[in-house]
C-alpha positions in Angstrom: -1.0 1.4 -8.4 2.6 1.2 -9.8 3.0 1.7 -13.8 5.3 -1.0 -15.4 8.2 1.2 -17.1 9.7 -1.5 -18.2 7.9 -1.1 -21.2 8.5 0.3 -24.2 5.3 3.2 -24.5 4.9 3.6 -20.7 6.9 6.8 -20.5 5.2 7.8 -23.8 2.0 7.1 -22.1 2.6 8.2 -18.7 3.4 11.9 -20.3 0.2 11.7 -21.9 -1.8 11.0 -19.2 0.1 13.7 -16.6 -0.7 16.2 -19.9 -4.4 15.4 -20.1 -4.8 15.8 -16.1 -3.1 19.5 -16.3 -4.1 20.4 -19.3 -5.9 23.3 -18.6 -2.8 24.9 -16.6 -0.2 23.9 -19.3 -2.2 25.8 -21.7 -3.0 29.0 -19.4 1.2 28.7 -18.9 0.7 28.0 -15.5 2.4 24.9 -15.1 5.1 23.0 -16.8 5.1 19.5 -16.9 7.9 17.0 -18.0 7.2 12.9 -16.7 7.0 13.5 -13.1 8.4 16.7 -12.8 6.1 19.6 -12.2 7.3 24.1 -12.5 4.8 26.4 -11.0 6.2 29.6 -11.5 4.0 32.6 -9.7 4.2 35.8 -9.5 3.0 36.4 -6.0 3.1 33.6 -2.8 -1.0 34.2 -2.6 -0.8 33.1 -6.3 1.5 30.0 -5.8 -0.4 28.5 -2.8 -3.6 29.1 -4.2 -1.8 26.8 -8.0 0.0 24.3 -6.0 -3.3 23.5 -3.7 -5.4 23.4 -7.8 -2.1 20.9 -8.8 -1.7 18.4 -5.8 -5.9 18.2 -5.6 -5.9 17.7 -9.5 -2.9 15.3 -8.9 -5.2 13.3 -5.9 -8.4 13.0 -8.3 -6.6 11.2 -10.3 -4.8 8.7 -8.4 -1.5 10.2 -8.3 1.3 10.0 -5.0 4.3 12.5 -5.3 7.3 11.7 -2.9 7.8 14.6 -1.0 11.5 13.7 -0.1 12.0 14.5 -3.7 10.1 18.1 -3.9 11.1 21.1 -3.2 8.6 24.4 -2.8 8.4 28.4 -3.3 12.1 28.1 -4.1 12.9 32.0 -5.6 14.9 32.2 -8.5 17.8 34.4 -8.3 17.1 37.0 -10.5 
C-alpha cells in the first residue's frame, strides 16, 4: 500500500504512525525515528542485531517495506 504524499497531513500523519509503531524504543532511547529514517545506536554488535531484528519485525507487523538500496547497517562512528 502506497501513502498519497501529495497531501497536505500525510507527512504529518505518516510521522505519527512510524512513532506509535516504535514507541516503546523511542522512549527507552533506543531508536530514533524521523519520516522514514531510522538510528539504532548500540553499544555492542549482540546488542544491535538483537534491536534491528525487534525494528524490521516491528516494521513487518505493521505493513511496512524498507528499500534496502537506501540503508546502510552497523556503520561505526568515528569516534
Amino acid at each position: 500500500m502506497k501513502m498519497p504524499f501529495g497531501l497536505k497531513n500525510m507527512p504529518a500523519r505518516f510521522q505519527r504512525f512510524v512513532n506509535e509503531i516504535l514507541h516503546d524504543l523511542i522512549r527507552n532511547g533506543d531508536i530514533v525515528a524521523y519520516m522514514d529514517d531510522f538510528l539504532v545506536a548500540t553499544e555492542t554488535l549482540e546488542n544491535h542485531l538483537e534491536m534491528l531484528d525487534h525494528v524490521f519485525s516491528l516494521l513487518v507487523e505493521n505493513k511496512l517495506e524498507l528499500r534496502l538500496s537506501n540503508a546502510t547497517y552497523m556503520k561505526r562512528s568515528n569516534s
